[in-house]
Structures are given as structure tokens and as C-alpha cells.
GUNUBA-451025 format. One record per atom (N, C-alpha, C): residue in one letter; atom name; x, y, z. Coordinates in nm, 2 decimals. Example, Ala and Ser with C-alpha at 12.3 -4.5 7.8 and 13.67 -1.06 7.14 Angstrom:
<sites>
<A,N,<1.32,-0.57,0.78>> <A,CA,<1.23,-0.45,0.78>> <A,C,<1.32,-0.33,0.78>> <S,N,<1.28,-0.22,0.71>> <S,CA,<1.37,-0.11,0.71>> <S,C,<1.29,0.00,0.79>> 
</sites>
This chain:
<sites>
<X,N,<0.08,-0.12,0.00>> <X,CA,<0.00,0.00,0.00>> <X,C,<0.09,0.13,0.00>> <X,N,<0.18,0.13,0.07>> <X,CA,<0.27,0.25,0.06>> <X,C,<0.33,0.26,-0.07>> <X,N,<0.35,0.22,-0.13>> <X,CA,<0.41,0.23,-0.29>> <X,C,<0.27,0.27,-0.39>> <X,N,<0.19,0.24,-0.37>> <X,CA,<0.04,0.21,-0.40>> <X,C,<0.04,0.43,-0.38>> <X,N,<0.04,0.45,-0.27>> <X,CA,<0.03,0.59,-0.21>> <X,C,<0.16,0.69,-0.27>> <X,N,<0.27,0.65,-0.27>> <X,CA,<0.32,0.74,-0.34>> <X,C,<0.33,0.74,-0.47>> <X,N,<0.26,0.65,-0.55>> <X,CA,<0.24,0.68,-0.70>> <X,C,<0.10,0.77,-0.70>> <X,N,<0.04,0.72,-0.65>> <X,CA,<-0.07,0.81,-0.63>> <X,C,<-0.11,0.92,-0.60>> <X,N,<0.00,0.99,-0.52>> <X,CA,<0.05,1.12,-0.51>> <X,C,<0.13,1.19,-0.61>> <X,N,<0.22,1.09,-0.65>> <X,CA,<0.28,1.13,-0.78>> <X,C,<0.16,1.16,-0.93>> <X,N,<0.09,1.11,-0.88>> <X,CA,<-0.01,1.15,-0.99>> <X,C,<-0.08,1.28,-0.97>> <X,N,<-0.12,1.29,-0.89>> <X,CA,<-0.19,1.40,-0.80>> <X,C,<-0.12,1.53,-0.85>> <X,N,<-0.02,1.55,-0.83>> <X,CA,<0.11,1.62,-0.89>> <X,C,<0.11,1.67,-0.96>> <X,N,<0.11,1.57,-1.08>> <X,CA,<0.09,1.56,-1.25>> <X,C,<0.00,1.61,-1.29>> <X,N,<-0.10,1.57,-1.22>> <X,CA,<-0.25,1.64,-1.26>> <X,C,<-0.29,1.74,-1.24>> <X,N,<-0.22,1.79,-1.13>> <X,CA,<-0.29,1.93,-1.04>> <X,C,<-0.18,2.05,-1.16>> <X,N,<-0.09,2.02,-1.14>> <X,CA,<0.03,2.09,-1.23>> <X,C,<-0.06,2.10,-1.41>> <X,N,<-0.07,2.04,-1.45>> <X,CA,<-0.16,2.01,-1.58>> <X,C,<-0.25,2.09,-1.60>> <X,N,<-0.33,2.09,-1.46>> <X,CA,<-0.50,2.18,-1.46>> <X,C,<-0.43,2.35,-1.42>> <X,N,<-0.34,2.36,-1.39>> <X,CA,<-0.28,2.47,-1.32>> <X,C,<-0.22,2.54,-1.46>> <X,N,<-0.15,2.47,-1.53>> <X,CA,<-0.09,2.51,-1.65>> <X,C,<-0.19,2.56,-1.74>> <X,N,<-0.36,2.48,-1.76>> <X,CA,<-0.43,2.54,-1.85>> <X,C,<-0.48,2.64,-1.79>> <X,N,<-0.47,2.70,-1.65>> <X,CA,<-0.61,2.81,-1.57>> <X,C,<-0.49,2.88,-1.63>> <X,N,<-0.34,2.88,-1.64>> <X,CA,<-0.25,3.05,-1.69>> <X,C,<-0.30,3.06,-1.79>> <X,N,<-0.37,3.04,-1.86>> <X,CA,<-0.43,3.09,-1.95>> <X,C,<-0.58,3.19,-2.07>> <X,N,<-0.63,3.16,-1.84>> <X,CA,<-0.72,3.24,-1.86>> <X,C,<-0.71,3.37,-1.84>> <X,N,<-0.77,3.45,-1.89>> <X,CA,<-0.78,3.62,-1.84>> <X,C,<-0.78,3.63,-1.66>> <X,N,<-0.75,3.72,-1.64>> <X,CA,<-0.81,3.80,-1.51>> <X,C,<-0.94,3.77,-1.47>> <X,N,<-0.98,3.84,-1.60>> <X,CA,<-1.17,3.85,-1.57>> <X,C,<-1.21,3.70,-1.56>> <X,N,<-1.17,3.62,-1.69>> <X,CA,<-1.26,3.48,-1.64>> <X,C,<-1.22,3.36,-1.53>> <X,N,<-1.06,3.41,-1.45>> <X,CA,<-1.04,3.35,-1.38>> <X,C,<-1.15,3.37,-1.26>> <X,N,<-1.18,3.45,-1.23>> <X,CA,<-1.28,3.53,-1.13>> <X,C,<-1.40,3.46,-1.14>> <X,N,<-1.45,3.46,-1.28>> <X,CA,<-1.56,3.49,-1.30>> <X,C,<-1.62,3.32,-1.27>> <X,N,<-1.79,3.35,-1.24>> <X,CA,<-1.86,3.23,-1.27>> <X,C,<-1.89,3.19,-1.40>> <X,N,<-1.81,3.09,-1.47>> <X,CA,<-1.90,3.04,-1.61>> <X,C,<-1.98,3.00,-1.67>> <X,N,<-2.10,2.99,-1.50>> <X,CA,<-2.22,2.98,-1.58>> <X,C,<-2.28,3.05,-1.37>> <X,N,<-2.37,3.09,-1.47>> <X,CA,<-2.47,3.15,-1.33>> <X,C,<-2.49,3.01,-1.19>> <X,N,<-2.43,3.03,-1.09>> <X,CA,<-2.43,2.97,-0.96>> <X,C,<-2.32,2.86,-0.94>> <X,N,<-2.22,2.88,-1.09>> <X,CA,<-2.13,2.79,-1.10>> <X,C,<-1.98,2.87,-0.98>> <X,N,<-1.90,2.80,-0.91>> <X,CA,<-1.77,2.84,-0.85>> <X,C,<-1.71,2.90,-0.96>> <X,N,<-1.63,3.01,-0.96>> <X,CA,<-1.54,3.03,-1.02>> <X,C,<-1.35,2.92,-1.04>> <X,N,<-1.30,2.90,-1.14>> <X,CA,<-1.23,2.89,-1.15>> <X,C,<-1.08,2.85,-1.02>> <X,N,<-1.10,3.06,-1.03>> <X,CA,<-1.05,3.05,-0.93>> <X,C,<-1.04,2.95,-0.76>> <X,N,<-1.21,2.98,-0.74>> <X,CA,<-1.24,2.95,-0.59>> <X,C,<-1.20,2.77,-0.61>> <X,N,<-1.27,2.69,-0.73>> <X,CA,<-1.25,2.56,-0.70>> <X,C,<-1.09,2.52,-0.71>> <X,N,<-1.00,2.57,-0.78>> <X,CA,<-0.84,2.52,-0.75>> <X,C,<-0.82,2.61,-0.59>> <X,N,<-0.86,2.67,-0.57>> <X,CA,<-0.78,2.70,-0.45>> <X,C,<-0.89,2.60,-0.35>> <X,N,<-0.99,2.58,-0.33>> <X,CA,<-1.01,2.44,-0.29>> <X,C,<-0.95,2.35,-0.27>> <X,N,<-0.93,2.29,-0.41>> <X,CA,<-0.82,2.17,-0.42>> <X,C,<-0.68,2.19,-0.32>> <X,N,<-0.63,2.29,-0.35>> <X,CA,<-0.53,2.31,-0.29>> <X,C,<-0.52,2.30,-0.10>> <X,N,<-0.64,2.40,-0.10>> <X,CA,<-0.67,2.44,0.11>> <X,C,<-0.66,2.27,0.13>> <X,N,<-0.78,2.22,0.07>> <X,CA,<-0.79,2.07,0.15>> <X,C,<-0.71,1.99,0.15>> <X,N,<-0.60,2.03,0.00>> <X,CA,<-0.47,1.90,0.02>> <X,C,<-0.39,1.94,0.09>> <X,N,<-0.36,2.08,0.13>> <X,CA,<-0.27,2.12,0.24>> <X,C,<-0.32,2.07,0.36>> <X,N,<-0.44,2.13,0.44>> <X,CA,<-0.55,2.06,0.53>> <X,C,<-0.55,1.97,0.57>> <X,N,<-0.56,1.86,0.46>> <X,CA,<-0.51,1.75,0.53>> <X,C,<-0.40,1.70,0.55>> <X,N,<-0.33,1.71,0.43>> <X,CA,<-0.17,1.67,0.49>> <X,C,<-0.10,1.71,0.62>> <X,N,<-0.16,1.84,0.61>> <X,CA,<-0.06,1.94,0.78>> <X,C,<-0.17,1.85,0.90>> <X,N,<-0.30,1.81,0.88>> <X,CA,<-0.30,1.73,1.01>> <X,C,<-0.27,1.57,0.99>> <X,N,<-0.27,1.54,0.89>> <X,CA,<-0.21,1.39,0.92>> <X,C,<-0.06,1.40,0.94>> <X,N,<0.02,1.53,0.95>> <X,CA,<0.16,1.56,0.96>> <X,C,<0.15,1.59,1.13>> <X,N,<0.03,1.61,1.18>> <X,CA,<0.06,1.66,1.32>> <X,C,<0.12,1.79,1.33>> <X,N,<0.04,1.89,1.26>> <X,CA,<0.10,2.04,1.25>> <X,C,<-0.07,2.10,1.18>> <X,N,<-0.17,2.04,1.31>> <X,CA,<-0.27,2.14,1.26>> <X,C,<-0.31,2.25,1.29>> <X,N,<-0.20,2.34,1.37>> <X,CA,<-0.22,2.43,1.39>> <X,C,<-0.17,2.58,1.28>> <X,N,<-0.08,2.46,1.19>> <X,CA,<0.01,2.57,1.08>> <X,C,<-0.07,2.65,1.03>> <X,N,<-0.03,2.77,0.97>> <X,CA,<-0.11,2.86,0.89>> <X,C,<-0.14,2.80,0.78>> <X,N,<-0.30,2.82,0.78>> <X,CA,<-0.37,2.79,0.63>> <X,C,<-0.36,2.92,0.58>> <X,N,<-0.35,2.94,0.46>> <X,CA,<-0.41,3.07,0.41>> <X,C,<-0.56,3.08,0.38>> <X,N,<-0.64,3.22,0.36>> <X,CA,<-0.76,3.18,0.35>> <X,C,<-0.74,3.20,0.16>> <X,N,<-0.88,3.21,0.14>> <X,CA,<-0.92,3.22,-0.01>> <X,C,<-0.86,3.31,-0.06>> <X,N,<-0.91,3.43,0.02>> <X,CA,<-0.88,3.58,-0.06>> <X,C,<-0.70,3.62,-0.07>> <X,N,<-0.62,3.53,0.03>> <X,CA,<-0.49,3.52,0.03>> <X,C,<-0.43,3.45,-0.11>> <X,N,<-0.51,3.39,-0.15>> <X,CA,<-0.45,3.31,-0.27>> <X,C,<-0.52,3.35,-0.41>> <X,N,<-0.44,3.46,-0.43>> <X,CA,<-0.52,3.54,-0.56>> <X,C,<-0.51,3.50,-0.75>> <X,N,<-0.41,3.43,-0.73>> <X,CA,<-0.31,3.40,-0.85>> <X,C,<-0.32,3.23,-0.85>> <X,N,<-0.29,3.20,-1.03>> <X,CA,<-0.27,3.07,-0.99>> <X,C,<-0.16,3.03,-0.94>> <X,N,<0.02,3.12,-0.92>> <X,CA,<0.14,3.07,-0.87>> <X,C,<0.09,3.12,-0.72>> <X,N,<-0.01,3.16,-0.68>> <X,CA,<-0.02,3.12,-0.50>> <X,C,<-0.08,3.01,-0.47>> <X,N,<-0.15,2.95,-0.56>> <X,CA,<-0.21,2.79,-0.57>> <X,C,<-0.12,2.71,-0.60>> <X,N,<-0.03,2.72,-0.71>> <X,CA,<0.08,2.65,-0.75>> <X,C,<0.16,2.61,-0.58>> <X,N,<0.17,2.72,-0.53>> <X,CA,<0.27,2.76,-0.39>> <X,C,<0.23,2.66,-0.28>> <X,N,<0.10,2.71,-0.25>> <X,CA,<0.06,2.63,-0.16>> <X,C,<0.05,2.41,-0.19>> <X,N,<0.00,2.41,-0.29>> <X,CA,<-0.01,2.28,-0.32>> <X,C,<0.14,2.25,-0.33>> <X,N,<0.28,2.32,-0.38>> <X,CA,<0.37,2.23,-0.32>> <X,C,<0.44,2.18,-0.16>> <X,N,<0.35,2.32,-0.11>> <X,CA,<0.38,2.31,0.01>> <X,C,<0.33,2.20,0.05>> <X,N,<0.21,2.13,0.04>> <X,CA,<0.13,2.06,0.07>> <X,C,<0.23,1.88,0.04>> <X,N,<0.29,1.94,-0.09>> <X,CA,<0.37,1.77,-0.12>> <X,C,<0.50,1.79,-0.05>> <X,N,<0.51,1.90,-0.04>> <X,CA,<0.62,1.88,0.04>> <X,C,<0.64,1.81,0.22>> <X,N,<0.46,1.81,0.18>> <X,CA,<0.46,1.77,0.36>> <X,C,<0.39,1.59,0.34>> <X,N,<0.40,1.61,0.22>> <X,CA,<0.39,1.45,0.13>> <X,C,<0.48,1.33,0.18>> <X,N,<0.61,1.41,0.08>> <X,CA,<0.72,1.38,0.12>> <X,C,<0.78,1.33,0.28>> <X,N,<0.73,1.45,0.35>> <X,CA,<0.79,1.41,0.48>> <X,C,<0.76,1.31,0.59>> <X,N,<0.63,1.29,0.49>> <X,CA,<0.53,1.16,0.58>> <X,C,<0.60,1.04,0.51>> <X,N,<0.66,1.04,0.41>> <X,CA,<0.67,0.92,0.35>> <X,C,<0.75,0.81,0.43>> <X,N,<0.82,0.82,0.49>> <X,CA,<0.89,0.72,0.59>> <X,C,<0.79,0.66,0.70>> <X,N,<0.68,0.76,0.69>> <X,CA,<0.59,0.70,0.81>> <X,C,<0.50,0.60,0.77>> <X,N,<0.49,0.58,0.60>> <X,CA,<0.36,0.53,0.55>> <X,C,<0.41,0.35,0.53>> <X,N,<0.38,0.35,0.69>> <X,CA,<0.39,0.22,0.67>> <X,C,<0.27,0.15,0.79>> <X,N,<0.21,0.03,0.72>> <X,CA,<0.12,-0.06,0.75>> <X,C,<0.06,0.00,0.90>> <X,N,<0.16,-0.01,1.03>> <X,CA,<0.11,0.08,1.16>> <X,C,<0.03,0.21,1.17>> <X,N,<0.10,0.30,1.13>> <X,CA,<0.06,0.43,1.09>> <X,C,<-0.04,0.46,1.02>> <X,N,<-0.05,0.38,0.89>> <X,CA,<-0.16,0.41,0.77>> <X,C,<-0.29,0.36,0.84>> <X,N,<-0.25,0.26,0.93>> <X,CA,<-0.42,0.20,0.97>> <X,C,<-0.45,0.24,1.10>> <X,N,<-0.37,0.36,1.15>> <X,CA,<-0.40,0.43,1.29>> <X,C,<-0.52,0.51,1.27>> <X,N,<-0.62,0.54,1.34>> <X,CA,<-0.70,0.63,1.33>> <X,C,<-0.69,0.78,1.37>> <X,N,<-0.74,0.85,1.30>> <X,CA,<-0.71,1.02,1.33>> <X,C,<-0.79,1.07,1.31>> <X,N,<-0.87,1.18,1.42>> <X,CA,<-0.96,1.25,1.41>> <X,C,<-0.93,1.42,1.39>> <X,N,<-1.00,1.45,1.25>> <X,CA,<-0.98,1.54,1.27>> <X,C,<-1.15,1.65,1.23>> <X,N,<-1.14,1.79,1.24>> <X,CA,<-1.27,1.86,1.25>> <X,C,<-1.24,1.93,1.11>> <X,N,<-1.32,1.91,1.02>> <X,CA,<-1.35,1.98,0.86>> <X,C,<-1.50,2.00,0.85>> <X,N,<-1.52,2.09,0.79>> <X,CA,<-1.66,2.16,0.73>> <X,C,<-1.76,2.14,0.80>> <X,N,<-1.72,2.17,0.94>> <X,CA,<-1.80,2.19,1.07>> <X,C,<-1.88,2.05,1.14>> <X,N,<-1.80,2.00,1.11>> <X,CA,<-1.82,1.83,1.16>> <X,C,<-1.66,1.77,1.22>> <X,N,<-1.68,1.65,1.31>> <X,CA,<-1.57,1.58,1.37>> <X,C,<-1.58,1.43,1.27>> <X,N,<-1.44,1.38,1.19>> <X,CA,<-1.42,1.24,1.15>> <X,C,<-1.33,1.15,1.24>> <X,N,<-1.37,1.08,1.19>> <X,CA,<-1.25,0.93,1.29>> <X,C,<-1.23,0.82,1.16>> <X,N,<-1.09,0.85,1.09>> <X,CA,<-1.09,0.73,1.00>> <X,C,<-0.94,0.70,0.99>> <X,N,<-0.88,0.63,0.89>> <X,CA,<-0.76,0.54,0.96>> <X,C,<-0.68,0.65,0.81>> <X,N,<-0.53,0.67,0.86>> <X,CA,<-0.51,0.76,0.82>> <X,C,<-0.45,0.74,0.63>> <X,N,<-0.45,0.63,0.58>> <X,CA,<-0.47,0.57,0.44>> <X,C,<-0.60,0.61,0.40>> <X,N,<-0.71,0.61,0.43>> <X,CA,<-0.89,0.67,0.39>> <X,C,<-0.82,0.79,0.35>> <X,N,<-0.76,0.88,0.43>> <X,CA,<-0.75,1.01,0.42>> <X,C,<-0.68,1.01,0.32>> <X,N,<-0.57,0.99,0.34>> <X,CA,<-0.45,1.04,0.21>> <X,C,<-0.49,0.93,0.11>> <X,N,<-0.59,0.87,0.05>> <X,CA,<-0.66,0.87,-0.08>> <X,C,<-0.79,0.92,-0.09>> <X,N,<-0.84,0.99,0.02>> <X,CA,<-0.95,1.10,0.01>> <X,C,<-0.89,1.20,-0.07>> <X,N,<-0.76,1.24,-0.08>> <X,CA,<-0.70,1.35,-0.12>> <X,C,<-0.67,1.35,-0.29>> <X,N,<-0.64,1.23,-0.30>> <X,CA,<-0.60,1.24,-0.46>> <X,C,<-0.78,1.25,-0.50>> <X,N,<-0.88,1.17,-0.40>> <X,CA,<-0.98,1.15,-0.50>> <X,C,<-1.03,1.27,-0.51>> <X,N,<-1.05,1.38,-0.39>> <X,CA,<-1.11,1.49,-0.39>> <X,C,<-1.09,1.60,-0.54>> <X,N,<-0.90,1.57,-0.48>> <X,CA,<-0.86,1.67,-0.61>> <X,C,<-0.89,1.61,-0.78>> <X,N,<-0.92,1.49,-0.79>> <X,CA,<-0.95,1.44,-0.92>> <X,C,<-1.11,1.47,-0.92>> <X,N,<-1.16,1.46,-0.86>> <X,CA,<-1.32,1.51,-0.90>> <X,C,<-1.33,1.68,-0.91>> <X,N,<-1.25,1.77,-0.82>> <X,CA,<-1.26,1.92,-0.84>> <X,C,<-1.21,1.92,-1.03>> <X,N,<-1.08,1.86,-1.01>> <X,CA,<-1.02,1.86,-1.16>> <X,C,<-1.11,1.85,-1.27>> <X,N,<-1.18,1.77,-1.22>> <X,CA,<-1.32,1.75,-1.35>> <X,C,<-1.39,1.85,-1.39>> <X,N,<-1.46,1.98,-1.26>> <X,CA,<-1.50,2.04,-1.25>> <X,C,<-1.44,2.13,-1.36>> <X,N,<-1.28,2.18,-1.31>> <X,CA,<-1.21,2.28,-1.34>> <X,C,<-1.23,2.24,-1.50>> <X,N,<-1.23,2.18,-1.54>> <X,CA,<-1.19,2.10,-1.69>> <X,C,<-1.34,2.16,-1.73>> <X,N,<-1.43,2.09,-1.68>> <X,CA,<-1.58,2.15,-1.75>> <X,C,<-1.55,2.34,-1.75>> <X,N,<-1.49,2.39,-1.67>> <X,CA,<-1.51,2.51,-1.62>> <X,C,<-1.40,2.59,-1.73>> <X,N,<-1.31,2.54,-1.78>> <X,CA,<-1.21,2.59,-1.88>> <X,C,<-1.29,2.60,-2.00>> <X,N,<-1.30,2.47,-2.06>> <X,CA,<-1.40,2.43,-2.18>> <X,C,<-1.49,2.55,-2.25>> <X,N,<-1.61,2.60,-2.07>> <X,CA,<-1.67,2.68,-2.14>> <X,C,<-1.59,2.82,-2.17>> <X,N,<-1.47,2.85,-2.13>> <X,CA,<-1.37,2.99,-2.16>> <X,C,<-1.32,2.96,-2.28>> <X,N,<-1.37,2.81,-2.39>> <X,CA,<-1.28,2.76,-2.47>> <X,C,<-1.15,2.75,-2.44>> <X,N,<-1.10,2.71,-2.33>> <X,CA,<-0.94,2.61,-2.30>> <X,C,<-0.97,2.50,-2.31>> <X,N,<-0.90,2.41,-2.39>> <X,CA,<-0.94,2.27,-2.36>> <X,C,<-0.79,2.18,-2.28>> <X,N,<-0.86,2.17,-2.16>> <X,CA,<-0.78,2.10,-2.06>> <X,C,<-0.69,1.99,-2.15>> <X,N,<-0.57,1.97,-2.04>> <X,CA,<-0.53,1.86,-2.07>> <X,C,<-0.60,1.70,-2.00>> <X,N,<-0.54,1.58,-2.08>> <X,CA,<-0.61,1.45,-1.97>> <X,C,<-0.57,1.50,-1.86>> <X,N,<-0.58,1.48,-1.76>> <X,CA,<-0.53,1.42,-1.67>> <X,C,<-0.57,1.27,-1.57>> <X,N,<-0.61,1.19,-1.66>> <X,CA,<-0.65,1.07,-1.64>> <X,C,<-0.52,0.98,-1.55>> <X,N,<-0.52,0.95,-1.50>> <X,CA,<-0.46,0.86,-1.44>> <X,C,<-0.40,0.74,-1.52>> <X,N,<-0.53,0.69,-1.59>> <X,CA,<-0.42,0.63,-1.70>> <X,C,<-0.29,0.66,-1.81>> <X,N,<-0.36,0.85,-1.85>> <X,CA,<-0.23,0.89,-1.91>> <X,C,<-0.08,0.95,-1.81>> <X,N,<-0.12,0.95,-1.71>> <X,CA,<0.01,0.95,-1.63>> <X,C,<0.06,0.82,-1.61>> <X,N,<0.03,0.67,-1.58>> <X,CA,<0.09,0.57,-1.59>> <X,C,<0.16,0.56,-1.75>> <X,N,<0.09,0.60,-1.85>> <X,CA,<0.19,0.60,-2.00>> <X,C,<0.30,0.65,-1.98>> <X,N,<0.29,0.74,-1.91>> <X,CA,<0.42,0.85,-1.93>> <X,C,<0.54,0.78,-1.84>> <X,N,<0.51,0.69,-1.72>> <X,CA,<0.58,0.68,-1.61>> <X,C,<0.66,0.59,-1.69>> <X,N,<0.60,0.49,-1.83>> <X,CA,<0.71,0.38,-1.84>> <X,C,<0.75,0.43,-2.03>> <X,N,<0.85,0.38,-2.03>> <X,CA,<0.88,0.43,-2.19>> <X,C,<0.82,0.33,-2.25>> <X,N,<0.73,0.39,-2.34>> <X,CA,<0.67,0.29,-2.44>> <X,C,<0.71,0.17,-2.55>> <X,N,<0.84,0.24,-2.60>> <X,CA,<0.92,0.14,-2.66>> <X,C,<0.94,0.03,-2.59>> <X,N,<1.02,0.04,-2.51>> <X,CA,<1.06,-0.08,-2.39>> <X,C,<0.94,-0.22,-2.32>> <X,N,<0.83,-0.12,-2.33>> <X,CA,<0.72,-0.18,-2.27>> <X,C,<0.70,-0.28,-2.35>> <X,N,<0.63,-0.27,-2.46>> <X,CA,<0.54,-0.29,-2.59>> <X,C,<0.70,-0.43,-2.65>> <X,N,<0.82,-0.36,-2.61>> <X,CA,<0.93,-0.53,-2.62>> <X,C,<0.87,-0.63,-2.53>> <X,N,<0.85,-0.59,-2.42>> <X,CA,<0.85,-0.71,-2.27>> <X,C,<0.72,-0.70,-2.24>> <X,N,<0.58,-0.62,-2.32>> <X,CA,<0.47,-0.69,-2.31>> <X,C,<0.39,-0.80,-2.34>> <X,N,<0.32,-0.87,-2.30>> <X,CA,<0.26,-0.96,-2.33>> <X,C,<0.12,-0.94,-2.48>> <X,N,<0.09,-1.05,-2.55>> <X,CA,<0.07,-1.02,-2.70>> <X,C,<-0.06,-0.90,-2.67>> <X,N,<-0.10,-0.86,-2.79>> <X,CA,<-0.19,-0.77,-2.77>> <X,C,<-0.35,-0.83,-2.71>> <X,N,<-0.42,-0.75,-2.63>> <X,CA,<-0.55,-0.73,-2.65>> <X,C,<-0.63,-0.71,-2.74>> <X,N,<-0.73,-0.74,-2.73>> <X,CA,<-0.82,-0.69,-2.83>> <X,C,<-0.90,-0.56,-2.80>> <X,N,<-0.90,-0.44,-2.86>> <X,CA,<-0.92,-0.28,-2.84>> <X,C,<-1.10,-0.28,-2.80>> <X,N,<-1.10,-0.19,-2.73>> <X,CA,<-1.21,-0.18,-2.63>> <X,C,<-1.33,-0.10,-2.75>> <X,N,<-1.27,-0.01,-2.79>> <X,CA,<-1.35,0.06,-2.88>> <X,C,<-1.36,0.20,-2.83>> <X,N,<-1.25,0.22,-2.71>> <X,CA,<-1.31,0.37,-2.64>> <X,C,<-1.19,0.40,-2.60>> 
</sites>
């Protein structure tokens, strides 16, 4: 499972960086703006993504008292960029911890005005999933500014991880194509 977890942060990574690279591309105005009447802005949903992967990481790190920044602090996408490394950077430092004892310890913590109790593996793949569903969002949310997102599928980050040439030597014969 711990290898399981840091590819899966490694992905998280890839993708968050991906969706971050198509929002520089929006204006001022439509970063702000709602894309469609009662829709989040842009803006507000990646810096989302970001508070909660920080959020959680700094308390599954035992530092929940660190400074979050709020919303209005994170104006730009390189202060979302900023924060979400900060966030892997506190990835990183758990990573010696993520083992079997630890991951299935329970930890409570208080979010969006409620108390949880779950084992601390639920969490840190709460986190990639959270951010892969906002991502979706963001992606519908670019589209209508005409940006067309990049994948960020998880299966095209496992392509990239292995060189294809090499693969496709030491793979086994082909499948038969799905049609999709």
C-alpha cells in the first residue's frame, strides 16, 4: 500500500500541475468569474483543491495548527501552485511514516463543521480523489472559456511513467481494443 500511495500522489502532482498550467491561460476577468450562473469560479475551485490537500496533509503531519491561508490570500494561480507544493512537500515528509502501523492508525480530525474518525490511508486517498473530481469540475469550467484541458487521467500519467518502446518489447501479446 505505501508504494500504492506514493504513485498516487505522484499522480496527483501531474495532474494538479496540468489543470494549473491550462487556468494561466485564462484572463483576469474569467479566472474570477462564474462560467455559468451559480457555478464556483475557477479561481475558488483550485484554490479548494489546494486548502484541502494542504488541510489535510498538515494534520495527518501533526502540525494542525500551521497557517492555512484563507481564499482571498490566494489570488493568483502561482499562489495555488505555492501552496499545493507546500502541501507535497509535507507528502514527502510523511513518506517514511507510511507504513502498515501508521496508515491503519485512526485520526480525528474537525472539517466543514463536523468531527471524523478514519484510519489515516482513507484520508491520504481521500485527497488524490477529492482533487481528481474538483479537476473535472475545473476542466468542464475551462472548456466553457474555450481552454481545452489537458487529460489528466490517471491512466495517461501511468503512460508516461514507463517508456513505451521498452514496454510494448516485454509486453505480453496484444489485447483486443475496447473501442473507447
Amino acid at each position: 500500500m505505501e508504494d500504492d500511495l506514493v504513485a498516487l500522489f505522484a499522480y496527483d502532482r501531474w495532474a494538479n500541475r496540468k489543470v494549473l498550467d491550462a487556468c494561466r491561460q485564462l484572463t483576469a476577468e474569467q479566472y474570477i468569474a462564474e462560467p455559468v450562473p451559480a457555478w464556483s469560479s475557477v479561481r475558488t475551485t483550485i484554490d479548494h483543491i489546494a486548502l484541502a490537500t494542504e488541510f489535510n496533509l498538515r494534520s495527518l503531519a501533526g502540525a494542525p495548527d500551521d497557517w492555512l491561508p484563507t481564499e482571498a490570500e490566494l489570488v493568483t494561480v502561482d499562489d495555488v501552485t505555492r501552496l499545493l507544493e507546500r502541501a507535497y512537500c509535507r507528502f514527502e515528509d510523511l513518506r517514511p511514516m507510511l507504513v502498515p502501523q501508521w496508515l491503519n492508525t485512526l485520526l480525528t480530525l474537525r472539517a466543514i463543521g463536523r468531527t471524523f474518525t478514519l484510519p489515516r490511508w482513507a484520508i491520504l486517498r481521500h485527497i488524490v480523489n477529492h482533487s481528481t473530481y474538483h479537476r473535472g469540475q475545473v476542466a468542464s469550467k475551462l472548456k466553457r472559456f474555450g481552454i481545452e484541458p489537458s487529460n489528466t487521467d490517471f491512466f495517461w500519467w501511468a503512460i508516461e511513467q514507463i517508456p513505451q518502446e521498452q514496454a510494448e518489447q516485454n509486453a505480453e501479446p496484444e489485447l483486443p481494443t475496447t473501442g473507447f
